[in-house]
N, C-alpha and C positions, 0 to 999 in steps of 0.2 A: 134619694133625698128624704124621701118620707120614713123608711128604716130610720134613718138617722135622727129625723127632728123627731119622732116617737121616743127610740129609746134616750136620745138626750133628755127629751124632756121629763120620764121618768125618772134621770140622775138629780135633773135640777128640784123636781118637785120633792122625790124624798127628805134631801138635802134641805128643801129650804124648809119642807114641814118637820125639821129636827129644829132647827135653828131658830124658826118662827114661836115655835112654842116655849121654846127655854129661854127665847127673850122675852116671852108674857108675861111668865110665871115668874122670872127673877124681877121685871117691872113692875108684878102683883096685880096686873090686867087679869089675868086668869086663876082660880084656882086649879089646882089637878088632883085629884082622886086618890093620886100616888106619889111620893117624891119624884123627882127628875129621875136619878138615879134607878128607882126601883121601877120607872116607866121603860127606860132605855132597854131593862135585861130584860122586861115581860115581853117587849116587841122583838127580840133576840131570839128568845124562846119560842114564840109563836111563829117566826115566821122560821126558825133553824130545827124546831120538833114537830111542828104542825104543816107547815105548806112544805117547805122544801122534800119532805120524805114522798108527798105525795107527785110533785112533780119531777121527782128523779125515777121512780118507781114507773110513771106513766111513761115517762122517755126512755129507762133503759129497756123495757118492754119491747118496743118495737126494735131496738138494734137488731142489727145481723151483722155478726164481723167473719168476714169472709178473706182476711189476712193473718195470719199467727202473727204479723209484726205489730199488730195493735196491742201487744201485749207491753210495748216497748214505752206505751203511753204514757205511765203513772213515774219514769226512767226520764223522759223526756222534761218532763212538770218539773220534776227534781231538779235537775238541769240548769234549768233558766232560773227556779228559784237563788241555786247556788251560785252560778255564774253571777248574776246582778248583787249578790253582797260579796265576793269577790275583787268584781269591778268596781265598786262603789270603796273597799277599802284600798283599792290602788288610789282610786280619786283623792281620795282622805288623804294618801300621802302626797300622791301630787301637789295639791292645798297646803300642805304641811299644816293639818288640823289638831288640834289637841285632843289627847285621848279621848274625853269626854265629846268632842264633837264625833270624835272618829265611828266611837261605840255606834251612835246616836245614826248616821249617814248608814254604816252598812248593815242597820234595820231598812230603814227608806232604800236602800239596793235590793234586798232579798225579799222582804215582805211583799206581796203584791194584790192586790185588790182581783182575785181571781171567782170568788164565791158569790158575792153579791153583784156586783156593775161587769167582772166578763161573763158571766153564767150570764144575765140580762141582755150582753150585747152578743153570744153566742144565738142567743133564742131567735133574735130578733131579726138578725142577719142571717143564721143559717137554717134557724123553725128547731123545731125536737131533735129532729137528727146529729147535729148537732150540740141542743145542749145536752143530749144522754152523753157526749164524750167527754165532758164538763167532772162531774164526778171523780170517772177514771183518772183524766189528768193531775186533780190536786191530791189523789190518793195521799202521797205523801209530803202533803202539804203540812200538816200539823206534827206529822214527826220532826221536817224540816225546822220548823219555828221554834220546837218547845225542848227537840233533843241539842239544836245544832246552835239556831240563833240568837235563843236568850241568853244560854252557854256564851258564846263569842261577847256579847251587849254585856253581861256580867265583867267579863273580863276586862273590860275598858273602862270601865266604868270605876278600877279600883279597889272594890268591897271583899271582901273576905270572908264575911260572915253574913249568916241568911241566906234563903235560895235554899232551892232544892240541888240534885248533884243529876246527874245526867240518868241514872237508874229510877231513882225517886222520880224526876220527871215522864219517863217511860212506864214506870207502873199508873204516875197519873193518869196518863193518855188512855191505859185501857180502863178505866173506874171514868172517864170523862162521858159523860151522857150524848153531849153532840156529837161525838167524834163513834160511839156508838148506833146513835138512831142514821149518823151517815152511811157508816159502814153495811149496819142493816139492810137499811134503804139498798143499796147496791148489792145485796147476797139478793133480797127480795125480790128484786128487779128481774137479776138474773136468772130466778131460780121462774116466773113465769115467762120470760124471754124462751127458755128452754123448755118448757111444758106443754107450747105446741096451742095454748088457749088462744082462744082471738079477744084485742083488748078491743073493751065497749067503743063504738063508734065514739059517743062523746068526750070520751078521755083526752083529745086533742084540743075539746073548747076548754074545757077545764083547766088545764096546761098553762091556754093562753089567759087567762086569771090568776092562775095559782103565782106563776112567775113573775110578773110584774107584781102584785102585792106582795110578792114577798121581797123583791130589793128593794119597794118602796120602805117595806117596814126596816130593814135593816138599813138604808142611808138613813130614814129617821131617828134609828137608834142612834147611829154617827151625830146626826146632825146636835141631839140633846146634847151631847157631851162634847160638842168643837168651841174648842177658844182660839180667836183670831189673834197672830202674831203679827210683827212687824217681818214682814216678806222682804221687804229692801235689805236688812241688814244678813240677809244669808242668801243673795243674789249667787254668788257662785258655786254653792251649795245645791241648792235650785237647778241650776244649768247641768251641774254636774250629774245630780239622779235623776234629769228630764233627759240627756241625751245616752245614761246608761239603760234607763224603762224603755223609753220610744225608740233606738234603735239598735245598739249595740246587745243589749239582750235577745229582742228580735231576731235579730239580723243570727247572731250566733245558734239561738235554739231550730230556726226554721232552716238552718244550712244543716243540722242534726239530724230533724224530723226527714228533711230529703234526702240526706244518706242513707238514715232506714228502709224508706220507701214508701210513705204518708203521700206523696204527689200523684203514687198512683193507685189509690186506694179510693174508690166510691166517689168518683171525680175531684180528686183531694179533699176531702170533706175532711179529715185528721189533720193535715198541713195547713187547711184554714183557721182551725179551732186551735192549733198551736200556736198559728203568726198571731190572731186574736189575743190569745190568755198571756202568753208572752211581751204582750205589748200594754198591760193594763198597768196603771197609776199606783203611785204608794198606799200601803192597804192602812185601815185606820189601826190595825192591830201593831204596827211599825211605832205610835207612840207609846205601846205599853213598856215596853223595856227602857226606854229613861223617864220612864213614870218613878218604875220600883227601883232601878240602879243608877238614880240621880246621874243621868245622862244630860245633852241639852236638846231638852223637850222641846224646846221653838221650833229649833230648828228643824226637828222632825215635821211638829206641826207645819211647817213652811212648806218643805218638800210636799206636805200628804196634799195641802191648800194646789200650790204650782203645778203638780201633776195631775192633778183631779180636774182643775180649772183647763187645762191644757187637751182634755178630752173633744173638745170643740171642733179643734186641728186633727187629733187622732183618728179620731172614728170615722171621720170622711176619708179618710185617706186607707185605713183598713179595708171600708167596703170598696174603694176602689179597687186595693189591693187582693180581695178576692175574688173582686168579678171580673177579674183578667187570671185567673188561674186554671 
């Protein structure tokens, strides 16, 4: 119980210190230093170029993969990404949605909150060990979103013109700086993982700093920039990419990861970290594609709101779920 009320309360608090402050500053309670806007990307930046490299660096240091099938890990990630916008454009049919919602839902299926709030609930539940597997997993997570999902959101969305094309997008990815200092971070990691050095005793307290401030700053970032929709009028919407996140993605990636052979790897410490990331809420990056391809943004908002909120349920029921494995 204490895992759990910790890192909840890190979800609630970042969140509310997003929200708390962008309703000062538009009430004119506060001034701020920075626009909303240009505050949201600095705490982006800082906590995705500054902390995060250091607490991937410190974690992947200490792995030891003693399976060649952990190789299958960043295969698995992909996986569940795809499967969930997948399942989420069946859903859309089943609803019989209009394109525009369609577009809009199998973002909220695929996108998933894996970098901030499950690196956070990985840490917390499984300690370092765990979140060094964190990294590996979402490897291809931003080719997922940027080569495959905006792509698909584009296309629903109707528009013809603007946008980049799937190459252009691919050459973005490697000129993208985060998607850089990540990658790094993980060559770095590995390259003293392999070098046989011993990491500083303190590198562990460190860790448990670095990691909590840094999804605090980035649910902050979220929180600046969330507008509150009307949640009732996308009731089934809601249902529909709460019961594809929580379990049918789940359920699907974690029957994967045990066919590989994750259950009997390091007391399943990989088949926990799967059922985890697998099972995390719509990511806030799910509202950007009908931001720019005039999708309906509520609704996503909705979904991102229903599933986030819906954490409460989840996380108790994960830690359950891997302290019986």
């Amino acid at each position: 119980m204490g895992k759990f009320l910790y890192s909840f309360g890190i979800i609630v608090f970042g969140l509310g210190l997003g929200v708390a402050v962008q309703a000062l500053d538009r009430g004119g309670r506060i001034r701020l230093p920075l626009a909303i806007d240009d505050l949201r990307k600095l705490l982006q930046k800082v906590a995705l170029l500054g902390l995060n490299p250091v607490a991937i660096v410190g974690a992947i240091w200490t792995v030891r993969i003693r399976d060649a099938s952990l190789m299958a890990l960043p295969f698995v990630g992909f996986f569940a990404l795809t499967i969930g916008g997948l399942l989420a454009l069946g859903a859309a049919r089943t609803l019989k949605l209009s394109a525009r919602k369609t577009g809009a839902l199998f973002g909220c299926g695929s996108f998933t909150n894996i970098g901030s709030i499950g690196a956070l609930i990985c840490f917390i539940f499984l300690g370092e060990a765990g979140f060094a597997l964190v990294p590996i997993y979402k490897l291809f997570e931003e080719v997922s979103y940027y080569a495959i999902g905006f792509p698909i959101a584009k296309f629903y969305s109707g528009a013809d013109e603007g946008g980049a094309g799937v190459a252009d997008r691919l050459k973005g990815l490697a000129r993208d700086p985060f998607i850089l200092v990540a990658v790094s971070s993980l060559v770095l990691g590995a390259l003293v993982n392999v070098s046989g050095l011993q990491r500083p005793a303190m590198y562990g307290s460190v860790n448990a700093v670095v990691v909590p401030l840094a999804t605090i700053m980035l649910l902050a970032s979220i929180g600046l920039a969330l507008r509150f929709s009307r949640v009732s009028d996308y009731w089934r919407e809601c249902v529909a990419v709460s019961f594809i996140k929580f379990l049918l993605v789940p359920l699907c990636t974690a029957l994967l990861a045990w066919a590989i052979g994750f259950g009997a790897i390091d007391n399943a410490l990989p088949l926990k970290v799967v059922i985890i990331l697998s099972a995390m809420p719509v990511a806030f990056n799910a509202l950007i594609p009908p931001s720019i391809y005039d999708l309906d943004l509520h609704l996503a908002n909705s979904c991102w709101f229903v599933t986030t909120a819906m954490l409460v349920v989840v996380m108790p029921l994960l830690l359950f779920v891997i302290n019986h494995l």
